[in-house]
N, C-alpha and C positions, 0 to 999 in steps of 0.2 A: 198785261205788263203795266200799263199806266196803273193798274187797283194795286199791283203788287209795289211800285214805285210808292205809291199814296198812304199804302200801310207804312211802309218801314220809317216813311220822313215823319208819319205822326207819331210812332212807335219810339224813335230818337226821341223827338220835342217832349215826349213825355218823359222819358230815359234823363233829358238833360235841365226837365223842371223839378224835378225830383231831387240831382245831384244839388242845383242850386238850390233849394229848400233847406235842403240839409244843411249845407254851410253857410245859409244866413241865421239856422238858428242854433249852429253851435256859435257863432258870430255874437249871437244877442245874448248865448244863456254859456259864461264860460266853464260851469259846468260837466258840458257838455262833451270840454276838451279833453283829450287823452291826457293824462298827468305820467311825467314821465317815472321811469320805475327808479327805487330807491335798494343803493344794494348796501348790504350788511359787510363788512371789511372783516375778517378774520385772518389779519395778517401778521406775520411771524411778529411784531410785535406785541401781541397780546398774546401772543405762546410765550414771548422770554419774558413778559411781566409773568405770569403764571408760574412759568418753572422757579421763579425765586423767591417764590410762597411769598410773604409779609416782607423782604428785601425792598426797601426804597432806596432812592439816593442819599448824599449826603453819606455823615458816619457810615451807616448799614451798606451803603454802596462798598465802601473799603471792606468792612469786615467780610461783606461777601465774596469777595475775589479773594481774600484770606485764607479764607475757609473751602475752596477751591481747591486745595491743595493739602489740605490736614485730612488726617484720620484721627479719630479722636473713639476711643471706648467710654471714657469718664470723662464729663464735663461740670468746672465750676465758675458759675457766674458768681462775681464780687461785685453786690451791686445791681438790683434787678429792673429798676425802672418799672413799667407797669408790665412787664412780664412778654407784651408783643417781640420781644430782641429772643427771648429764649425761647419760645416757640420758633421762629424762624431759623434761628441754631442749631435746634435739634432737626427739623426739616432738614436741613445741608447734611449736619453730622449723622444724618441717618441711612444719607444714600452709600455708605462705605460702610457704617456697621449700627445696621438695623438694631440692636440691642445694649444703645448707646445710654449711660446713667448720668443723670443730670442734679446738681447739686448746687446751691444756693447760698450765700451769705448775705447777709442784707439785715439792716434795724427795721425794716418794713414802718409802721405804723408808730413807730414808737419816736423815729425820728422824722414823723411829717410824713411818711412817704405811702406807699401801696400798702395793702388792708393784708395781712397776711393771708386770710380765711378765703379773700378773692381772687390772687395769685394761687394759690395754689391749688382752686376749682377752676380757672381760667386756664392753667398747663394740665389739670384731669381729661378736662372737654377736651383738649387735642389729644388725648393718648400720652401724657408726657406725667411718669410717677413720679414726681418731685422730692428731694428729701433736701430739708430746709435749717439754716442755723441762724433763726433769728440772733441780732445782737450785735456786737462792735467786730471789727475784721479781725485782731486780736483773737476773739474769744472762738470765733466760727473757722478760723483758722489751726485752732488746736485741737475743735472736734472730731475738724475732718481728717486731721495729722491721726489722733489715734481711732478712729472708726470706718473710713476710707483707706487709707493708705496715698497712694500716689495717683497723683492725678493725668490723664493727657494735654486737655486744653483748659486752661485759666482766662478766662476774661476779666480784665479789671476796668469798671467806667470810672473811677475813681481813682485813679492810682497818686492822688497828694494824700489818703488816707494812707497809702500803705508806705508811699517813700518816707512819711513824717515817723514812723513804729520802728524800729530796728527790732524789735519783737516779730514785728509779723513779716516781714523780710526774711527774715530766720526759720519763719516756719513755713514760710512762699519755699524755700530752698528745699524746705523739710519733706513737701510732698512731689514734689519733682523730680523726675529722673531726667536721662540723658535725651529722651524724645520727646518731653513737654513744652506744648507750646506757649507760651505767655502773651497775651496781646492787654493793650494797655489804649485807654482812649484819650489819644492827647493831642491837643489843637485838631479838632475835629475831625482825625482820623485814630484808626487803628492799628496802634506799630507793632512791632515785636518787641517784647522786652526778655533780657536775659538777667535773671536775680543770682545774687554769690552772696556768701557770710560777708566779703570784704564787703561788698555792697551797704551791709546793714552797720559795719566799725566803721567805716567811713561816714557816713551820715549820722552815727552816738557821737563822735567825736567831735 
């Protein structure tokens, strides 16, 4: 008994020089301490940033809840900016009808603005066949009067070009029917606008 008493108390003191060792030298080398674990957040916020493709706040915040609620087969932008808005568009307008045709007006390059050659390999890369009318809203506005026909959703970023034209008013009318949508970007959102002849005498006059 006493030998077996004399093992176990030496058997501890080694047991408990040991522990202490240990944490004197994670104490001296911080190293040596556990680093707590880092976790990766993949929370429904970065699912709703995702779902609305290139969608930010501001404008694009508006036009997106817009577009929430449109179907749209034919789409023209009046006005393309550097072409990120119409990628995004078609993303929306494509979850209702995947074989959605996208159409352009804009002086691109000629009045200061996007390279045409760049936009239009910029909407390729996303899968988006662009058909384009360089030139004044007037002009791209009668192209598309006789080679499209009628449109569903019109975006205008510029609508002081088109309210100043009583021409192109007339031909805004000309390709719309009774279920086109207009939206127009004015004071930093995206409204709905409805155009009529009366629209375009009233502003010649």
């Amino acid at each position: 008994m006493p030998l077996l008493k004399l093992w176990n108390s030496l058997r501890g003191r080694s047991t408990n020089a040991q522990s202490l060792e240990s944490v004197e030298a994670e104490n001296a080398d911080p190293s040596l301490k556990s680093k707590p674990s880092i976790r990766v957040a993949t929370g429904s916020k970065s699912a709703a940033r995702a779902t609305f493709g290139l969608f930010g706040g501001g404008t694009s915040g508006t036009l997106r809840k817009r577009l929430k609620s449109i179907s749209a087969n034919t789409v023209l932008e009046i006005g393309v900016d550097d072409g990120a808005r119409a990628i995004a568009v078609m993303d929306a307008v494509s979850k209702t009808s995947p074989a959605a045709r996208y159409v352009a007006i804009d002086e691109f390059e000629m009045a200061g603005g996007v390279n045409l050659k760049q936009f239009h390999q910029t909407l390729r890369n996303h899968g988006i066949h662009p058909q384009m009318f360089p030139g004044c809203v007037e002009r791209g506005l009668m192209q598309v009067a006789h080679t499209i026909g009628a449109i569903d959703l019109i975006l205008i970023s510029n609508p002081d070009a088109v309210d100043s034209n009583p021409v192109a008013i007339g031909l805004l009318e000309r390709i719309s029917h009774c279920g086109t949508t207009i939206l127009a970007l004015e004071n930093d959102a995206w409204n709905p606008r409805q155009v009529s002849s009366s629209d375009a005498t009233r502003r010649a006059a």
